[in-house]
C-alpha positions in Angstrom: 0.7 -2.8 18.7 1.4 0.4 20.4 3.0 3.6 19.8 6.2 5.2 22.2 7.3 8.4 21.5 10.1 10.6 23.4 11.3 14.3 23.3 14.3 15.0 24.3 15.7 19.1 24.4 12.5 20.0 22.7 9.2 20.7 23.5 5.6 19.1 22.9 2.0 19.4 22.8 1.6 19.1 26.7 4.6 21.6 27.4 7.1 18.7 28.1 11.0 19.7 28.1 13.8 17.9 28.5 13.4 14.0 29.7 9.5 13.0 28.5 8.0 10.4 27.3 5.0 10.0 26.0 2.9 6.2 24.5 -1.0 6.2 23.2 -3.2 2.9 23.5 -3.7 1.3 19.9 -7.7 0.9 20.7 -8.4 2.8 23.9 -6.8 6.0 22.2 -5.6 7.2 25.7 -2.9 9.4 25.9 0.0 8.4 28.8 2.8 10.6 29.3 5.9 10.8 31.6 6.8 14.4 32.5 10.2 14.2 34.7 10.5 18.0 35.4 7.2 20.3 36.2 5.7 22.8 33.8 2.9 24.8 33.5 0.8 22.1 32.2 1.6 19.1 34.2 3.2 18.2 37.6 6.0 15.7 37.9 5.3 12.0 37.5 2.7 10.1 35.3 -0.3 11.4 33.3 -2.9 10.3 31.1 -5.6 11.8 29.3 -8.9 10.3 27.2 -9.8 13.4 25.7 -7.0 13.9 23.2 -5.0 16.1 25.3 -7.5 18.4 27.0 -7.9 17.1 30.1 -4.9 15.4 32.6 -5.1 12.8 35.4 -2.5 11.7 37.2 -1.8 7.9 37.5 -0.7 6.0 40.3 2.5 3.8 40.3 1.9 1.3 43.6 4.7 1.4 45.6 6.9 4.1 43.0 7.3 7.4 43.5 6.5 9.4 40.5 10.3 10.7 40.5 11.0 6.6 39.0 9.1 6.2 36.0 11.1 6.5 32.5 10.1 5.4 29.0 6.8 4.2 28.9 4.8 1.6 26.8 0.9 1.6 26.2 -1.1 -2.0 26.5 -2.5 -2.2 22.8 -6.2 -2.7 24.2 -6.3 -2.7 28.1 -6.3 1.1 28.7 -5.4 0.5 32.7 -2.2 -1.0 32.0 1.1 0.3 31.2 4.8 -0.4 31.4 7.1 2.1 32.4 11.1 1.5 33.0 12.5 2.4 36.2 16.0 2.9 38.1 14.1 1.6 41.2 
């Protein structure tokens, strides 16, 4: 089980606007988000946090650049594994 959760024209708890996505691992309880355009919270690309929100790290996509990662899905219990869709 995992959760995926989007906002779109609207703003969030991490300053997101516009295009981001954001997923939450069903027993890890880390957060993973995709901000497409910077703010003053977070850079462009691929976050996560395992302090509920306080804290961000930025994840690494192998091979992508952080411009390619869309929606994103957390792994219900392996907290170093996520999907992400991508144009590329």
């Amino acid at each position: 089980m995992f959760f995926v959760a989007g906002c779109i024209g609207g703003r969030n708890a991490m300053g997101c606007v516009d295009d981001c996505y954001m997923t939450v691992g069903y027993k890890s309880h880390t957060i993973y988000v995709v901000n497409q355009e910077e703010n003053e919270t977070l850079g462009q690309g691929v976050f996560y946090s395992k302090d509920d929100g306080k804290t961000w790290s930025p994840s690494q996509l192998n091979g992508l650049p952080q411009t390619a990662a869309g929606t994103i899905a957390a792994h219900p219990t392996d907290e170093n594994m996520v999907g992400i869709s991508t144009s590329e």
